[in-house]
C-alpha positions as CSV (number, residue, x, y, z in Angstrom):
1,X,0.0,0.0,0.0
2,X,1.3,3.5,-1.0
3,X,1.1,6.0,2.0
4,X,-0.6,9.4,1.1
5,X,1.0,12.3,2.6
6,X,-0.5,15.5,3.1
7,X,1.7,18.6,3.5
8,X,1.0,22.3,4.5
9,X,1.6,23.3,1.0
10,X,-0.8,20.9,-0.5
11,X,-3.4,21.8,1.7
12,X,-2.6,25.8,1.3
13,X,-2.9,25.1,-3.0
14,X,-6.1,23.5,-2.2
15,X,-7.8,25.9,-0.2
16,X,-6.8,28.6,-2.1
17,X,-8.3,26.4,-5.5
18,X,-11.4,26.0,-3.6
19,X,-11.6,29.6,-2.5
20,X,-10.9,31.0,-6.5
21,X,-13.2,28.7,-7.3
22,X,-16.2,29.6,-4.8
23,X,-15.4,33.3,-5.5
24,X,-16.1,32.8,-9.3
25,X,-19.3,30.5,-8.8
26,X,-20.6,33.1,-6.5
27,X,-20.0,36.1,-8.7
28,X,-21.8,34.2,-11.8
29,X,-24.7,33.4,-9.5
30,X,-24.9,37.0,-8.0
31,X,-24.9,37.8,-11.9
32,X,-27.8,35.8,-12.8
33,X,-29.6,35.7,-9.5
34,X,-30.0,39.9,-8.7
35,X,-28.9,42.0,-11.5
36,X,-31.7,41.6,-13.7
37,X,-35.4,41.4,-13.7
38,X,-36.2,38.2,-16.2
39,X,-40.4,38.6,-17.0
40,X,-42.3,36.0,-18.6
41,X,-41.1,37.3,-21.8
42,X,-37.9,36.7,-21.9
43,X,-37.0,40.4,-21.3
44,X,-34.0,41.6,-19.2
45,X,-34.2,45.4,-17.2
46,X,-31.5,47.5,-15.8
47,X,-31.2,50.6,-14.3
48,X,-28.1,52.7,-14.9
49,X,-28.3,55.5,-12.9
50,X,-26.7,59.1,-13.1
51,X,-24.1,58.8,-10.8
52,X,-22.7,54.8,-11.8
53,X,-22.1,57.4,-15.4
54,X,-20.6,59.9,-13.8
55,X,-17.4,57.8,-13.0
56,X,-17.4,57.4,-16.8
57,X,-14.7,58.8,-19.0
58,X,-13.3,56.4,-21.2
59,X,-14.8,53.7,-23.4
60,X,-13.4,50.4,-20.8
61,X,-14.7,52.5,-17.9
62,X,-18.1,51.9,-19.3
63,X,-17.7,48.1,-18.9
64,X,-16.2,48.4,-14.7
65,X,-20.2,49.6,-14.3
66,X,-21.4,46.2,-13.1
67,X,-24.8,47.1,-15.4
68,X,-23.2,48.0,-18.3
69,X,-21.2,44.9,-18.1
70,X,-24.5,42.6,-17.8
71,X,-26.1,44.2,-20.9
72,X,-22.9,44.3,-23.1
73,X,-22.7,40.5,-21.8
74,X,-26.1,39.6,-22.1
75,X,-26.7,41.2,-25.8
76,X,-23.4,39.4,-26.9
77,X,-24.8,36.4,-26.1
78,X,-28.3,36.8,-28.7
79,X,-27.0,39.8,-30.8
80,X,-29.8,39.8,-32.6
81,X,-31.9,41.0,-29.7
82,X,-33.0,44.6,-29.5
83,X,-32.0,47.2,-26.8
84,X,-33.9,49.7,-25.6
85,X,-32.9,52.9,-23.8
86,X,-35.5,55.0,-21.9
87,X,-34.2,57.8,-20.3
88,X,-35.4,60.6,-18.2
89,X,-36.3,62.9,-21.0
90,X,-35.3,67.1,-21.4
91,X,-32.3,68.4,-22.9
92,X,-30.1,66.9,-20.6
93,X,-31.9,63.3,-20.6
94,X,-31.1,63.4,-24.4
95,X,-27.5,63.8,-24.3
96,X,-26.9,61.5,-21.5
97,X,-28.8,58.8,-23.6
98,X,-27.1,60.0,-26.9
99,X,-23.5,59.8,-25.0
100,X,-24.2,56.3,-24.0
101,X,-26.0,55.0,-28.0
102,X,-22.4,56.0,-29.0
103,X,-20.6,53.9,-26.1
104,X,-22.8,50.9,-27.3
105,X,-22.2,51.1,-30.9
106,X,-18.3,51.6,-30.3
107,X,-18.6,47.8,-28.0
108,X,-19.7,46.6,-31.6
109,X,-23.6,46.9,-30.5
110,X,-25.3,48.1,-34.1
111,X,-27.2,51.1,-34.4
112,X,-29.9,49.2,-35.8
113,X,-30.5,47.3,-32.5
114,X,-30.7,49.9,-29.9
115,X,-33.9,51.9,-29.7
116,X,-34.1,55.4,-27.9
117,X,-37.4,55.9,-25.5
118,X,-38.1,59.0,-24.2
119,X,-40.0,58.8,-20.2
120,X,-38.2,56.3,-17.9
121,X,-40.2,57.4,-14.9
122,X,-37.2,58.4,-12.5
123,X,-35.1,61.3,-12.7
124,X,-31.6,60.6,-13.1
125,X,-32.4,57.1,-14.3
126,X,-32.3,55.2,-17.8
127,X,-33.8,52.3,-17.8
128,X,-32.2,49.9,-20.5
129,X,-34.4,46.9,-22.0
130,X,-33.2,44.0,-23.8
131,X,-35.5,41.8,-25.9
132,X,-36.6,39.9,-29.2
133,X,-36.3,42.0,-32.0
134,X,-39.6,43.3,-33.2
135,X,-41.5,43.5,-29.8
136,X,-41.0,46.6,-29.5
């Protein structure tokens, strides 16, 4: 019979596997479990608000905003889905939600999936809808 031998440094290797491993599992089910509201349809709902934008000023930024990673993520998965932006309205409603159609289509989103809504119900809010293309 072959003796197995345990060492400190065996056991450090894999406790720290197990711990890279629960970190990732719980991040992916965090992901899927709270960040977005699934309805019956099949459509997914974020909120981006004013300030998570506000840390914004360069095109990888965009993608450290934990909702702006989720979209990007969940469109390239089906990117033949449509996206919908509805934002706060007013002058200043429309550039926010113009700055942020230009982020998209420079992450390789095309124009012709992302739809601009004026009206999403909260100052300082836009509300960004993925779905099937054509439900809108």
């Amino acid at each position: 019979m072959h003796k197995v031998i345990i060492t400190p440094f065996f056991l450090y290797n894999l406790l720290k596997r197990l711990f890279i491993l629960f970190v990732l599992v719980s991040g992916v089910l965090f992901a899927v479990t709270v960040s977005a509201d699934v309805a019956e349809s099949g459509e997914q709902q974020w909120k981006l608000t004013e300030e998570q934008w506000d840390l914004v000023k360069q095109g990888e930024q965009l993608l450290e905003i934990p909702v702006m990673q989720q979209v990007v993520n969940t469109w390239s998965l089906k990117p033949n889905q449509a996206i919908e932006l509805r934002y706060p309205g007013g002058e200043e409603g429309e550039l926010w939600v113009g700055e942020l159609k230009d982020w998209l289509i420079s992450l390789a989103i095309p124009s012709q999936y992302l739809f601009v809504v004026a009206g999403s119900g909260e100052a300082g809010v836009i509300i960004i809808k993925i779905f099937k293309a054509g439900e809108l």
